[in-house]
C-alpha positions in Angstrom: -5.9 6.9 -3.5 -4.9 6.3 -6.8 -5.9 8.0 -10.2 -6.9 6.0 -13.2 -5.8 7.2 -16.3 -7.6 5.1 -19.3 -5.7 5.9 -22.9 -7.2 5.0 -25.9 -4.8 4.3 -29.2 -5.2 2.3 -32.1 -1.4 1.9 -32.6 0.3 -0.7 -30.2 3.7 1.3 -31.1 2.0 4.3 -29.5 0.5 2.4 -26.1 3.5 0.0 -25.8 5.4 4.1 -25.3 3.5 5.4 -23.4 3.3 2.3 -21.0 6.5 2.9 -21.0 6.5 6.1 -20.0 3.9 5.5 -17.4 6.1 3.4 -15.3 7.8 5.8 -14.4 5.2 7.7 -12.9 5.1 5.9 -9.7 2.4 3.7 -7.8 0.2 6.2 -7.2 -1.5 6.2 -11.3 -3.3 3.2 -12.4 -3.1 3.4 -16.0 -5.2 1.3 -18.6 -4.9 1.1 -22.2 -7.4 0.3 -24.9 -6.7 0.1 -28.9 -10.2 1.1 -29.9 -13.0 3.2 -29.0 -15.8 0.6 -29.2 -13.9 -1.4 -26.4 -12.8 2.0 -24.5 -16.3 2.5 -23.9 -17.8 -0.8 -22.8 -14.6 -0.7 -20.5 -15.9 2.5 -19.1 -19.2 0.4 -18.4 -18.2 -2.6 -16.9 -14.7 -1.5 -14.6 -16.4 2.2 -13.2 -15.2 5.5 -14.5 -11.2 6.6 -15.3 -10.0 9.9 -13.0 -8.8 11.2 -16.8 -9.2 10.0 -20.5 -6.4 10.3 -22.7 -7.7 9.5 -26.5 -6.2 9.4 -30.0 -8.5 11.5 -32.4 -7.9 9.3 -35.7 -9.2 5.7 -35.0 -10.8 3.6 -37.4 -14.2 1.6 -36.4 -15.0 5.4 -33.9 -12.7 8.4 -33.7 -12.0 9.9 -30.6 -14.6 12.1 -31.4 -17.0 10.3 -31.2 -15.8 8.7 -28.6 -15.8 12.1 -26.0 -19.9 12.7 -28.2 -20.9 9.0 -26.6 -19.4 9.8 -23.0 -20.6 13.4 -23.2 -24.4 11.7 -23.5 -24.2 9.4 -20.4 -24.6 11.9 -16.9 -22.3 9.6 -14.5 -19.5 9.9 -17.4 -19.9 13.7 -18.8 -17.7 15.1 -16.4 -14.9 13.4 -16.9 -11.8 15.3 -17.7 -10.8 14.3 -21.6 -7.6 15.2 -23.4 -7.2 14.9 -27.0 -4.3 13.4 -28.7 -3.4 13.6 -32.7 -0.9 13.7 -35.0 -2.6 16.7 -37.1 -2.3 20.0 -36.5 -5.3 21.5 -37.8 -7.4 23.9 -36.6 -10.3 22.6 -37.5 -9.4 19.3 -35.4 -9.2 21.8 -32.4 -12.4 23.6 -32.3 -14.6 20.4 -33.5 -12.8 18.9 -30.0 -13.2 22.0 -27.5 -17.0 21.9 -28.9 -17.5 18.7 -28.0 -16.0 19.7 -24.7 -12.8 18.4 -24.6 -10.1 19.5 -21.8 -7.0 19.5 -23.6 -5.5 18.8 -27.0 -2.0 17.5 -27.2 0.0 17.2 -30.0 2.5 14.1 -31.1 4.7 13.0 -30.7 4.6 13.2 -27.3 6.7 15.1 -24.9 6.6 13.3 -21.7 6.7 16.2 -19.3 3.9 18.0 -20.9 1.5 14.6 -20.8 1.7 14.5 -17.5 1.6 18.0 -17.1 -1.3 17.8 -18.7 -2.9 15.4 -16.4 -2.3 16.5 -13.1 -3.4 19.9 -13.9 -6.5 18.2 -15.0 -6.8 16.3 -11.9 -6.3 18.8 -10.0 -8.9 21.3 -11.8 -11.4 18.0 -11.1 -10.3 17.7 -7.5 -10.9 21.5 -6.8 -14.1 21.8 -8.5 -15.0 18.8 -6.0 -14.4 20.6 -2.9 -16.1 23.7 -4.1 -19.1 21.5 -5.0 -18.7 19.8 -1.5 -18.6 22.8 0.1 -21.9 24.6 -1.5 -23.3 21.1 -0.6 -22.8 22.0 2.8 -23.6 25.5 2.7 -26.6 24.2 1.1 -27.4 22.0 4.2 -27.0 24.0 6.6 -29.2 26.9 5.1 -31.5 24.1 4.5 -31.7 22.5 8.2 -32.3 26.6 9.5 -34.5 27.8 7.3 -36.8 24.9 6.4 -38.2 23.6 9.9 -38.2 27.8 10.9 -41.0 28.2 7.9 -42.5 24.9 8.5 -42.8 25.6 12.1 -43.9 29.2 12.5 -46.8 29.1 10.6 -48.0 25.8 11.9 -47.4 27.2 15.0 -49.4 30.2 14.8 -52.3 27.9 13.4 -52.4 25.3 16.2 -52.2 28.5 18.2 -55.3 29.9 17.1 -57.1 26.6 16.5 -56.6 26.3 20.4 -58.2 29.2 21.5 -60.7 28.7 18.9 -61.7 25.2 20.5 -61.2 26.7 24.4 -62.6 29.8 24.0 -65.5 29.8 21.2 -68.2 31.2 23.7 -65.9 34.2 25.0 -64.9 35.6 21.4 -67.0 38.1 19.8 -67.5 38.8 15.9 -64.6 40.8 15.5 -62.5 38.3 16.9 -63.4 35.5 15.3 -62.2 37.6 12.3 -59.2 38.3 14.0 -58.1 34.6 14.5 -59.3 33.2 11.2 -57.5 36.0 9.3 -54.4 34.9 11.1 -55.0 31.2 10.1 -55.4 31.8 6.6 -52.5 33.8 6.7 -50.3 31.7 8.4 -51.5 28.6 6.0 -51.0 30.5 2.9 -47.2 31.5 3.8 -47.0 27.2 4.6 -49.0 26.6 1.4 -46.2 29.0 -0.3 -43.1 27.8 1.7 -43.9 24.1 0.7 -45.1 24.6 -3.0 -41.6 26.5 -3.6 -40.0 23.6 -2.3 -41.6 21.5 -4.8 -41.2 24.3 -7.3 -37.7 24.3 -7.0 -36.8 20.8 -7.4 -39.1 20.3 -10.1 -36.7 23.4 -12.2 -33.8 21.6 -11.4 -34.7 18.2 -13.1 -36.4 20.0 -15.8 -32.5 21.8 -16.4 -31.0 18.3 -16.2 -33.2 16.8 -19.0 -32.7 17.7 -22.7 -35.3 16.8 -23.7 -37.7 19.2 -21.0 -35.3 21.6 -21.8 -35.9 21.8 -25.4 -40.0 21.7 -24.8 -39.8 24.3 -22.6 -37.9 26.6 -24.6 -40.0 26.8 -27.3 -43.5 28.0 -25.1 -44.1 31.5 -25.9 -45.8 34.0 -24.1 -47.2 37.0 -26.4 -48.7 39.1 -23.2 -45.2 39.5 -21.1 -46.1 43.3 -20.5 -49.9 42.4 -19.2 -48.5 39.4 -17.4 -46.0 41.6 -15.3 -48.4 44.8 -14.3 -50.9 42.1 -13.4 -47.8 40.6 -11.0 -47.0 44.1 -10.1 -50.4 45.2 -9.3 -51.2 42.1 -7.2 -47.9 42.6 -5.5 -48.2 46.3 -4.5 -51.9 45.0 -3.0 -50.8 42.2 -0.9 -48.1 44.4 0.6 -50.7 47.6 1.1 -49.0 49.7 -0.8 -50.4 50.3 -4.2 -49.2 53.9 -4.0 -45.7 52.8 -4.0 -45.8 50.8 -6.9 -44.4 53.1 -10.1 -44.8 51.6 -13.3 -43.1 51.7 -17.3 -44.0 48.8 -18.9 -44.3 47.5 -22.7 -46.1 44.5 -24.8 -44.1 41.7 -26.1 -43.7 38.4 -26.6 -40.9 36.2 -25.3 -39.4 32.9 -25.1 -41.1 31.9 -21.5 -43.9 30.1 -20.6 -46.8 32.3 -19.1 -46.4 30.2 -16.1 -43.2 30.3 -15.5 -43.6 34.1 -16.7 -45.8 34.9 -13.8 -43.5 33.0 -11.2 -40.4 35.1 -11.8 -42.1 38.1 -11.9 -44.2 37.5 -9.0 -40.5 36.2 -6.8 -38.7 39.1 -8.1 -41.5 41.8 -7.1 -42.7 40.7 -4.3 -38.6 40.7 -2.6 -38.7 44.2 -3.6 -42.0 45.1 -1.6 -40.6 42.4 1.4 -37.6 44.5 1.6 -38.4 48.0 1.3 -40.2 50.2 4.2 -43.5 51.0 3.1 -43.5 54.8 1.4 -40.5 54.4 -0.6 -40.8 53.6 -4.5 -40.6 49.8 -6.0 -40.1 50.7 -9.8 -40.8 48.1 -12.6 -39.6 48.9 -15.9 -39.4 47.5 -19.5 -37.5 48.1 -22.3 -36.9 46.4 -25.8 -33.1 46.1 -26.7 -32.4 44.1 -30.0 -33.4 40.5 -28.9 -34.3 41.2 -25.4 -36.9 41.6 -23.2 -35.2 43.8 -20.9 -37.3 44.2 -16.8 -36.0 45.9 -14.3 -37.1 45.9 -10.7 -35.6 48.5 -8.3 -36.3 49.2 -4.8 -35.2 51.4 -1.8 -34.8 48.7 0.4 -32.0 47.8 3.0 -30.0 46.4 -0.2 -27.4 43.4 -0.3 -23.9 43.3 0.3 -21.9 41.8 -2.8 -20.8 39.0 -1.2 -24.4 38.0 -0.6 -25.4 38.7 -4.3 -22.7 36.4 -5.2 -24.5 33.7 -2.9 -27.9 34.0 -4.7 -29.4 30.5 -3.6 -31.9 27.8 -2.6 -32.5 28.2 0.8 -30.3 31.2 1.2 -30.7 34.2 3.5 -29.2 37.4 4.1 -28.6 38.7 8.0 -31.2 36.7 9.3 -30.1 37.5 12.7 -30.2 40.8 12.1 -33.3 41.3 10.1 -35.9 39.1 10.6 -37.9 37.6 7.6 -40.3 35.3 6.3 -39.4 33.2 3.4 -37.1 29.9 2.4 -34.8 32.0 0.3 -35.9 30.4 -2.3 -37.5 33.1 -3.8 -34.9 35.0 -6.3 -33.0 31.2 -6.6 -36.1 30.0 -8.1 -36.4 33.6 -10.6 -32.8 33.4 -11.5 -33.1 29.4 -12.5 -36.5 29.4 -14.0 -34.7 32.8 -16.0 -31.1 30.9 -17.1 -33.2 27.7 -17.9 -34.8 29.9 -20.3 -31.7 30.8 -21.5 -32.6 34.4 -20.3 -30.3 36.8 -18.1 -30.6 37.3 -14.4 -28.4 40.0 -12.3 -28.3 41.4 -9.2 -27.1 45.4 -8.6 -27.5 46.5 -5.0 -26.0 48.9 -2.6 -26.3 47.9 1.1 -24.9 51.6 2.2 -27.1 53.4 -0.6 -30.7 51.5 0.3 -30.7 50.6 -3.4 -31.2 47.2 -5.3 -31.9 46.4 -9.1 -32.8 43.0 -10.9 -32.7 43.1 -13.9 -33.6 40.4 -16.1 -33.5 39.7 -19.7 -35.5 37.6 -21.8 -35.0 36.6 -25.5 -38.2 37.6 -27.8 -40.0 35.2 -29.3 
């Protein structure tokens, strides 16, 4: 297939050179050439989006500048690779353009080697960071097709299960097993309540972290109770699981940057792995700690740990050893934490030792 370069020059000696120049590339570029920004743009528009952008930084009517600003705005054009081209050698031209988030800043004249240097190693950058986006994609799909009809189905399947025998066998059960059966129903419908609302959950966090604007709202909610929020998490945590006496607690007051929502959702994710994955009798630890800007919480646990390749793979609908240790839950539980936590603009990290039965989140929030 071939690549579209689009360059964009206000001087016709400059294009009518570097057409030139691009002849002798071969058929495999398709190059176009525009003489102003303005008309760069509504070419981007009309004809679909160039494999790399060459621009001039010094154009009257819009300067490549704002030029890359404009494309920067516009989602189905941000990502495209944009190399900078000027006659000045300042640094202040530089920085303004890596800011802005160009790719490359050459200088001229031009050196025809290093242009096209230039541009294959930024198609090739593009091209890789396509196949590794392809390929999360289909990790991602594949967690998603095991995981999501095993949590759907389970717990629908121990309800139908006990609504049978409820409707066939009414008259034989006594008291206590009537309890019996509607304690498994409610259990089984609160994991599908859960499984399904951090589906929902999940997606809603990632169109919040595509949208400025959402961004921006959400950043400036502040939570002055962080410290009562997470022993109220802890607590609730330690209950559910049966084992208040393992729970050991250091925690401080303060105010961050996070919603009280939002607050209670990564705390509750990240404390409630720790319980899910340590044997009852062993320690889950929750700590806080002040450190200039941060909210600093740490949750560590004796559990069966994570190998660091599966730390590195932290995502939605990710499991660890499934097949080796059975577990309930999407894996969406940390992903959702660590997102709701770097939308934030907070810090999420893993520390685990599979061999040692150890594993620490920590995760940093920035004070309000």
């Amino acid at each position: 297939m071939k690549k579209k370069i689009l360059f964009i020059d206000d001087e016709d000696n400059m294009l009518n050179s570097i057409r030139r120049l691009t002849r002798r590339w071969g058929p495999d570029w398709e190059v176009e050439f525009m003489n102003s920004g303005k008309d760069a743009l509504q070419w981007i528009d009309e004809k679909g989006h160039p494999d790399v952008i060459v621009c001039d930084v010094m154009m009257p009517g819009m300067t490549g500048f704002e030029v890359l600003k404009e494309l920067r705005t516009k989602p189905e054009a941000a990502l495209i690779p944009f190399l900078f081209l000027s006659s000045r050698n300042e640094l202040t031209d530089l920085r303004r353009g890596m800011e802005l988030g160009a790719d490359d800043y050459l200088m001229k004249p031009i050196d025809p080697q290093s242009l096209k240097t230039a541009i294959e190693t930024r198609l090739n950058k593009k091209s890789n960071l396509e196949k590794f986006s392809n390929q999360k994609l289909d990790e991602l799909r594949g967690h998603l097709v095991y995981s999501m009809p095993h949590e759907l189905r389970t717990p629908i399947s121990i309800i139908l299960g006990f609504a049978e025998l409820l409707t066939e066998q009414t008259t034989n059960l006594d008291a206590n097993e009537l309890q019996t059966v509607g304690q498994g129903i409610h259990t089984a419908a609160k994991r599908l309540h859960h499984s399904i609302e951090n589906y929902l959950f999940y997606a809603q966090i990632e169109i919040a972290a595509s949208d400025s604007v959402k961004r921006t709202l959400l950043r400036s909610e502040v939570c002055d109770t962080a410290g009562l929020v997470l022993k109220n998490c802890a607590l609730t945590k330690s209950l559910e699981a049966q084992r208040r006496q393992d729970l050991v607690t250091k925690i401080d007051e303060a105010a961050v940057n996070v919603s009280r929502e939002h607050l209670s959702v990564i705390f509750d994710e990240v404390i409630d792995n720790a319980f899910k994955f340590s044997n009852p009798g062993s320690k889950v630890q929750v700590t806080t700690r002040v450190l200039e800007s941060e909210y600093l919480v740490e949750v560590i646990d004796a559990g069966r740990g994570m190998h660091v390749e599966e730390i590195e793979k932290i995502g939605a609908f990710m499991q660890f050893e499934r097949g080796v240790h059975e577990q309930q839950g999407n894996g969406l539980g940390l992903s959702i934490a660590k997102r709701l936590t770097e939308l934030y603009q907070g810090r999420f990290s893993v520390e685990s030792d599979a061999e040692n039965h150890y594993t620490k989140i920590l995760i940093a929030l920035n004070l309000a």
